[in-house]
N, C-alpha and C positions, 0 to 999 in steps of 0.2 A: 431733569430727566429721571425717571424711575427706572432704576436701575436692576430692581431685582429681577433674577434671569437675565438678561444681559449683562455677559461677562469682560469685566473689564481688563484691557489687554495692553498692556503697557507699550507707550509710542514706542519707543526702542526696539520690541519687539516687533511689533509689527511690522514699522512704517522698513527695517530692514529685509521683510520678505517680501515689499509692496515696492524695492528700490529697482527691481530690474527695467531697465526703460525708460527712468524719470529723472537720469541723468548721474545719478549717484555711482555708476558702476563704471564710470568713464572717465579718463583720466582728466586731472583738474588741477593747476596748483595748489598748491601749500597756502591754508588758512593759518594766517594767525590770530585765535580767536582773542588773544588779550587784545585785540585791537578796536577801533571802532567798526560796526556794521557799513563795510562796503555797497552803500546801498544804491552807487551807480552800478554794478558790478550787470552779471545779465543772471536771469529768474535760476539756470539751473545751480551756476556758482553761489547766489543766496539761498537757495536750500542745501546746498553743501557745508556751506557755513552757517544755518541754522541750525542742519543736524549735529554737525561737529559740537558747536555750542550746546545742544542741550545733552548730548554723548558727555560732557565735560561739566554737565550741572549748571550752566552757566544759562538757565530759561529765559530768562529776562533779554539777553541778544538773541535768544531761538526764537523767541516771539517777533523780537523786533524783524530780525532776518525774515522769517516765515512771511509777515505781512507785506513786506516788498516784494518779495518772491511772489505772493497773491496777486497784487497786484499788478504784477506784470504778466496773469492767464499762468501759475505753476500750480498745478492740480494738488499735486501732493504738499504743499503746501499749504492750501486752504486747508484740506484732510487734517494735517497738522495741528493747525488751530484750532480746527473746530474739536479736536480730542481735547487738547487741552483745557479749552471752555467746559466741554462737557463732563472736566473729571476735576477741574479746578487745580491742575496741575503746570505750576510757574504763574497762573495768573488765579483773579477770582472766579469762582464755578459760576459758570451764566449759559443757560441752557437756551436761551432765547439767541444770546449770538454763534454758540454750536449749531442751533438748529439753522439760522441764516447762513453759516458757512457751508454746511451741509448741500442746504437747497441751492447752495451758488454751484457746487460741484455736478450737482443732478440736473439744476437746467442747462448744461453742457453735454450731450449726448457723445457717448463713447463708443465704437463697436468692441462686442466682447473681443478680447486676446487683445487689443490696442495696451499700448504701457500706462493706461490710466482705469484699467477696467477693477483694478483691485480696488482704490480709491473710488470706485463709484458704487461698486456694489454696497464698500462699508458704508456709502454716506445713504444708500438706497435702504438700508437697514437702520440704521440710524433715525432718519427721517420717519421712517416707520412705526418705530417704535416712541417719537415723541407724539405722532397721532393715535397712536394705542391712550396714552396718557392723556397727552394734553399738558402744555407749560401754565402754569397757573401765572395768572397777574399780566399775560401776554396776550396775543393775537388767535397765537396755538391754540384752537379746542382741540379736543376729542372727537377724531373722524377715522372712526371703524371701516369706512370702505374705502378711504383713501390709503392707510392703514394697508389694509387685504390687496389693494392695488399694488400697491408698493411690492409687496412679499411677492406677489407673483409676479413680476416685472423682475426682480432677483432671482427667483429658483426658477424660469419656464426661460429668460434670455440667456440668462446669465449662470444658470445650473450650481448658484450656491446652496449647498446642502443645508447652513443654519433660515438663511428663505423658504429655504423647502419644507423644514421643520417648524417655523414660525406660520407658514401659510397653512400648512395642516392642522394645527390646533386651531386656530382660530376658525376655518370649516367646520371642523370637528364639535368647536361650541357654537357655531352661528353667528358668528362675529362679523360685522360689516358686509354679509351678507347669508343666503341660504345654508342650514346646516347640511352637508350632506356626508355621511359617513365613510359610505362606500370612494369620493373620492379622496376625502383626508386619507385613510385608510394609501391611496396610491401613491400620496405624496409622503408619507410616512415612508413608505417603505422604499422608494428613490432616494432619501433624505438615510435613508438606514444604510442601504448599499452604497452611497457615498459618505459614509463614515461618520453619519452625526448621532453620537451616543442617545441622547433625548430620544431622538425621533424613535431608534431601537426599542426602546422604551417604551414609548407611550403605542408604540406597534404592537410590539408583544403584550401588552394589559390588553388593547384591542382581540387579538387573536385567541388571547386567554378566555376573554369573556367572551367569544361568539363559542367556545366549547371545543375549545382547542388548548385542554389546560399544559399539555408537557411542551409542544410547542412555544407556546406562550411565554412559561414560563424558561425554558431555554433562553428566550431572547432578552427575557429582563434579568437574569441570570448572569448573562453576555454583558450588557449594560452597568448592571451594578460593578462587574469585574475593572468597567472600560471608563466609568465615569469620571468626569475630573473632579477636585472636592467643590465649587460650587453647586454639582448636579446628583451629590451622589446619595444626601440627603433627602430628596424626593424622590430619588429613582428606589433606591432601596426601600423605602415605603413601601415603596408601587408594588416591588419584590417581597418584600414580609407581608405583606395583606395577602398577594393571591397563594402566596405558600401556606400559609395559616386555615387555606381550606380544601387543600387534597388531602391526598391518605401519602404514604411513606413509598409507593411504587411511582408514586407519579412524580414526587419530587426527586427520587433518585432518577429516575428516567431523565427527566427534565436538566438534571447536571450531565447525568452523560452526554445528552444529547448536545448541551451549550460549549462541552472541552468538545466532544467533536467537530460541531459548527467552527470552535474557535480556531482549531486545527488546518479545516479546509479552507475559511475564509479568514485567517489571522489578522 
């Protein structure tokens, strides 16, 4: 998987703000992971115990646990997997079996808010972005509209804001299907008011160059402030190119104007 721009987000992290509903926040016996993998046990106790094992560095039962847990229909625990596979973390990096756990999560239709919608949108993203690509040596090509499909099926059901930012650039360049400006430009900015730095970004270069330079530049200003360090490399580009061609009223405007914005919209 081509990872560049997709940020990679450690299970741990994640998969603890994806736990509400999938069984983890409920009371359970006492794992003892120096044990073997309980693998009559039932799918939410073996994600209990896969997470706990890999909480404890011990991957190799997290894997083993996770796979039973799959196999017995435990969403987050395919999720699981398929991170690992695709970051080659506890096992070997294979993007072909990421990509298959993936699609095993997505051909299971979830209504948004259900306790498996966070796990579906990642894997809706995910999936996405290996058709952006394409797995080399596999089945996977390269399918820009299924690709574009995807990201809209996440930011229009499902109101994730990095969907929303990924389906607007690719409008934006004409990717998997018609370019059209004016509406990346609305998905930009839904993606900006729900908190996705990029999208602020690539808004404000937009609004810069139709001749809306203090505005514009307020927003990438905002951006460059708000970016995490994978993003903050390109964004500040974004930010030193369009500053590099006003005059000195328009970029101090452009700061007041971004600590103001920042103020009311913090």
């Amino acid at each position: 998987m081509d990872k560049t721009g997709h940020r990679q987000i450690g299970i741990v992290v994640v998969m603890a703000s994806l736990m509400i509903g999938s069984g983890v926040g409920r009371p359970a016996r006492a794992f003892d992971i120096t044990t073997d993998v309980p693998k009559e046990s039932g799918r939410f106790d073996l994600f209990r115990f896969g997470f706990k094992a890999y909480q404890n560095g011990d991957k190799e039962k997290a894997v083993e646990a996770y796979r039973y847990a799959a196999e017995k229909g435990h969403t987050g625990s395919r999720w699981a997997l398929a991170n690992m596979y695709a970051y080659g973390d506890g096992v070997p990096e294979n993007d072909y079996e990421a990509f298959k756990a993936y699609a095993e999560i997505v051909n299971h239709d979830v209504e948004p808010g259900s306790p498996d919608t966070g796990f579906y949108v990642n894997a809706l993203l995910a999936l996405a972005g290996y058709y952006q690509t394409g797995i080399a040596g596999t089945p996977v090509e390269v399918d820009l509209v299924q690709a574009r499909q995807l990201y809209f099926q996440a930011a229009s059901v499902f109101g994730s804001p990095e969907a929303q930012f990924r389906l607007a650039r690719m409008i934006l360049n004409g990717e998997g299907g018609a370019k059209n400006v004016r509406l990346a430009k609305k998905w930009l900015n839904l993606a900006r008011k729900n908190g996705n730095v990029g999208a602020m970004a690539v808004f404000g270069d937009l609004v810069f160059n139709e001749g809306q330079p203090v505005l514009g530049l307020a927003y990438l200003t905002m951006a460059a402030d708000r970016c995490a360090p994978g993003d903050c490399s390109w964004i500040r580009e974004l930010q030193e190119k369009c500053f590099s061609v006003v005059d000195e009223n328009d970029r101090r405007g452009a700061i007041a104007l971004a600590q103001n914005m920042s103020t009311s919209n913090p």
